[in-house]
N, C-alpha and C positions, 0 to 999 in steps of 0.2 A: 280306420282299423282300431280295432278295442283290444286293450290291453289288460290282462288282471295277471297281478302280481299273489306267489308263492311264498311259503318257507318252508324248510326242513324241520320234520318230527317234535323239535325242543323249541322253549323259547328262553330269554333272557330276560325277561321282563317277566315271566309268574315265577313266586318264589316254589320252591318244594313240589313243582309238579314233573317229575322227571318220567316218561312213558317204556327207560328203559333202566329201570333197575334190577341186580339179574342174579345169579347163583350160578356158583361152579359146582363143578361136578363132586369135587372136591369134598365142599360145603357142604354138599347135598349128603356127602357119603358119611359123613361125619355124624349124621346125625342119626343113634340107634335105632328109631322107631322110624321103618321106610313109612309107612302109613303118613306120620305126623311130618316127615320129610316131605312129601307130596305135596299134603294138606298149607305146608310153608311156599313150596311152588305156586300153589294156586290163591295164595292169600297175593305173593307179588306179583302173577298175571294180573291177578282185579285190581290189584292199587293202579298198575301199569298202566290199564285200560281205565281206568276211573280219571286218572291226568290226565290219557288222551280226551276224555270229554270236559276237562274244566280248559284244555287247549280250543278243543273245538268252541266252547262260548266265551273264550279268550278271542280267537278269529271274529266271531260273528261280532262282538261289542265292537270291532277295529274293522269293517265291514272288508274281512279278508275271504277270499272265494276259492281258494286251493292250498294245499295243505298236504305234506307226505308224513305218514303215518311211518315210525320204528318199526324196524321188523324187530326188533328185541323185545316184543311183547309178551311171548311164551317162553323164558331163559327153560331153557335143554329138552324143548317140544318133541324136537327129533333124536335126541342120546340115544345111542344104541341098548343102553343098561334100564332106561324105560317104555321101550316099546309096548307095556300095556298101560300105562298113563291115557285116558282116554278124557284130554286136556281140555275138551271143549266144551263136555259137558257143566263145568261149575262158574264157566264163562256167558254160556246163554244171553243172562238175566242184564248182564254186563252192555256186551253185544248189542240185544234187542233198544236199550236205552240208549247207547250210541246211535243205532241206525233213526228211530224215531225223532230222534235231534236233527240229524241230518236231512230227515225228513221234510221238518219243518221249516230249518234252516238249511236250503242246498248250496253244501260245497263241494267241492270237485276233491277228493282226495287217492291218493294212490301208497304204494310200496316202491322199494328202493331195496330189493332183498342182498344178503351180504356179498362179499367177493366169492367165497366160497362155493358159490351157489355157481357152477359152472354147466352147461348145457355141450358144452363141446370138449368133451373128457372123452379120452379110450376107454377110463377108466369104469368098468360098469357099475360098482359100489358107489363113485363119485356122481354119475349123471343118476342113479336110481336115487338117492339122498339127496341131491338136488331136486328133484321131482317130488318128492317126501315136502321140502322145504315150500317149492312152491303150490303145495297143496295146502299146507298149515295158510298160506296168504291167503288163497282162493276160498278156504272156511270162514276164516277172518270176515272177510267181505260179505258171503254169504252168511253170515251169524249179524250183520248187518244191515244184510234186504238191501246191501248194493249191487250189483250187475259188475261182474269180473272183468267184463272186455276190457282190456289194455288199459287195468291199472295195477300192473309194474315193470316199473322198468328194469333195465340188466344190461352190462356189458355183454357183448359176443364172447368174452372167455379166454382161456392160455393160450398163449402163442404155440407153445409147445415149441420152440427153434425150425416153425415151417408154417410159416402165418396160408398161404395157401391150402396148405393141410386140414390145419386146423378150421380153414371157412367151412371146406367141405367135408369134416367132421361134423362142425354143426350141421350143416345138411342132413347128413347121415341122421344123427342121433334124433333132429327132431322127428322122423319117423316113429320114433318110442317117446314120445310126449304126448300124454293125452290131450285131447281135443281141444277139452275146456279150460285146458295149462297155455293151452297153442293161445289160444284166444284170451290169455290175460296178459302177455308177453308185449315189452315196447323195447326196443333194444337203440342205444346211445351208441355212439361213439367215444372213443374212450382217448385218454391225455399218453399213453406209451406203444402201444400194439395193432389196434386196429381202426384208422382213422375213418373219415366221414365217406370215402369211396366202397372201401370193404364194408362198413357196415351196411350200406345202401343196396351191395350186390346182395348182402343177406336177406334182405327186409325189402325187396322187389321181387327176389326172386320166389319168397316163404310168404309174402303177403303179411308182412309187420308194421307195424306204423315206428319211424324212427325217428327219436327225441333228440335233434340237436342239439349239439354242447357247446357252444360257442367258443369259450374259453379251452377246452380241450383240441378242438378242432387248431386254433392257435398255437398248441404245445405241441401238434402232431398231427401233420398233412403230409399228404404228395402234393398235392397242389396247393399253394393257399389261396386260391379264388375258390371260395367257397358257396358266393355267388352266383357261382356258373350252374350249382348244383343243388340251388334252392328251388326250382320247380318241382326237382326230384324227390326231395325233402318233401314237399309238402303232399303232392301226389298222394305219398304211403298211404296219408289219412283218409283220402278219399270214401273207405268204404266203413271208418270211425264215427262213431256217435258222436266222439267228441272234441272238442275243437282241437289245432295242432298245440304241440306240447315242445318248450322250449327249454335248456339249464343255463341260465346265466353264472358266471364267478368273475373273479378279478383274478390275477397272479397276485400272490403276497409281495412279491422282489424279481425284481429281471434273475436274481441267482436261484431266488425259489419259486422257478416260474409255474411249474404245476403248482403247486400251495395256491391253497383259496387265502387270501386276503380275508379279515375283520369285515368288511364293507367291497358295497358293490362298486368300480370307476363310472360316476356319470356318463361319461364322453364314449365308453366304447359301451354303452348299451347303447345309446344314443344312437351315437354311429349304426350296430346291428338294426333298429329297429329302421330305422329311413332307409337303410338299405331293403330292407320285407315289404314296405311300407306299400299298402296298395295290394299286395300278393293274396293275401287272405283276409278274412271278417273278422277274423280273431284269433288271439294269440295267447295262452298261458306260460309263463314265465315262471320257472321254479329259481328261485333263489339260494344258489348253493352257496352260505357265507357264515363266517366262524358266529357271527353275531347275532344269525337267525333273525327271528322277527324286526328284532333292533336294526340288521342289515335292510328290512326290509323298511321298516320308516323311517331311516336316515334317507333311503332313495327315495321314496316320497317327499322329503323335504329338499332334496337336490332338484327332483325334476319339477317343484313349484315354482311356476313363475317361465317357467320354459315355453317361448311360443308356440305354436300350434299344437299343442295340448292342453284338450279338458276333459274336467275329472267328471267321475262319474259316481266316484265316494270314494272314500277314504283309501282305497289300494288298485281303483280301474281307473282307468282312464282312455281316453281317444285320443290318435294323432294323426295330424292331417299333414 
């Protein structure tokens, strides 16, 4: 089974490339000239997107092969008070040198869009604003010459004080999701509300591919043989392009046991992986960790030297 390891949006290791530096509204308002106000928005998209591509050949030098991109790319894309900002146009030129990189050098990258972003709201300002949100993603990508399918992922959403309710809410609502929103969607399981059973009734029954959380799954099950329900797990991708898609974390503290940990626990990836081991060809590993990249070659150097795995460069590997 081949392995390749992730990181989240940032790293620790380049100085001054931050892909999510942003403006309030505030800020925004502040400044007399709306014109030259704008013009300041789109100076920090392109810086935004200009880091994510010195991240991306930060990746390829460290022969890293997945990667999730900030959704804080475009700070206040969707404000209600800019709705004719038509934000994408001064980003193109941005964009097209992104995608051509990626081109050349392919990695698997995806979104992670905010909490906010909820699919299973009553509320119709909330799911149509949500839809808004992941339309900015779905341009993104396409201003890239990447192919949308299921790359972002998402929580199922509020509980609202009726988690049954609220499934078949989402139900509901995805009927008002357009097609090609339907078709970039991977939905998680999540560490308080909807564990790894609920999500699966969602994403079998809607035809989603679902991103186990390993460590969430720990913080919040009905059952914790989780196990029992990795054939189902894997199934979803069946009709995916691309390989299945895993989140690794650590707990910080048995007290702060949601909290991601600085670094990945060797032993219980460990542990996960021999338990999959055999199940699929291939496996991607997003590494959800305070250290980012840094989380990610500390694990590389935990798991050298470990029997029945070889590398394959610098962040894949095989284990038998």
């Amino acid at each position: 089974m081949i392995v390749r390891l992730g990181y989240v949006a940032m790293s620790v290791e380049l100085q001054n490339a931050s892909p999510s530096q942003t403006m309030t509204f505030k800020q925004f308002s502040q400044i007399p000239d709306r014109e030259a106000a704008i013009q300041k928005l789109e100076r920090i998209a392109k810086n935004n997107l200009t880091n994510c591509l010195r991240l991306l050949k930060h990746n390829v030098a460290n022969e890293i092969h997945f990667f999730r991109f900030s959704s804080k790319l475009i700070p206040l894309a969707n404000h209600e008070q800019l709705s004719d900002w038509k934000y994408m146009r001064p980003l193109k030129e941005i964009l097209q040198e992104i995608g051509h990189y990626l081109q050349e050098h392919p990695i698997r990258v995806d979104f992670h869009p905010d909490h906010f972003v909820l699919l299973n709201s009553k509320s119709t300002d909330i799911l149509n604003n949500s839809i808004k949100t992941l339309a900015m993603h779905e341009a993104l990508l396409k201003g890239m010459g990447i192919d949308p399918e299921h790359r972002c992922v998402m929580h199922v959403g509020g509980a609202y004080e009726d988690k049954e309710k609220a499934l078949e809410q989402f139900i509901h609502n995805w009927a008002y999701v357009p097609a090609s929103i339907q078709r970039m969607i991977m939905l998680e399981n999540d560490d308080t509300s909807f564990h790894l059973e609920h999500t699966l009734y969602l994403c079998e029954k809607l035809g989603i591919p679902i991103v186990f959380d390993y460590h969430h799954h720990l913080a919040n099950h009905e059952k914790p043989e989780w196990e029992k329900e990795w054939d189902r797990v894997v199934s979803t991708w069946n009709l995916s392009k691309l390989p299945i898609k895993m989140h690794i974390s650590s707990p910080k503290s048995e007290k702060e046991y949601r909290s991601h940990a600085d670094t990945i626990d060797r032993e219980m990836f460990l542990h996960f992986l021999h338990t999959i081991k055999g199940s699929v060809h291939e496996i991607h590993c997003m590494i959800e960790a305070k250290k980012k990249d840094a989380a990610l070659f500390q694990l590389v150097e935990d798991l050298k030297g470990e029997k029945n795995i070889t590398w394959l460069d610098q962040s894949s590997f095989e284990i038998q």
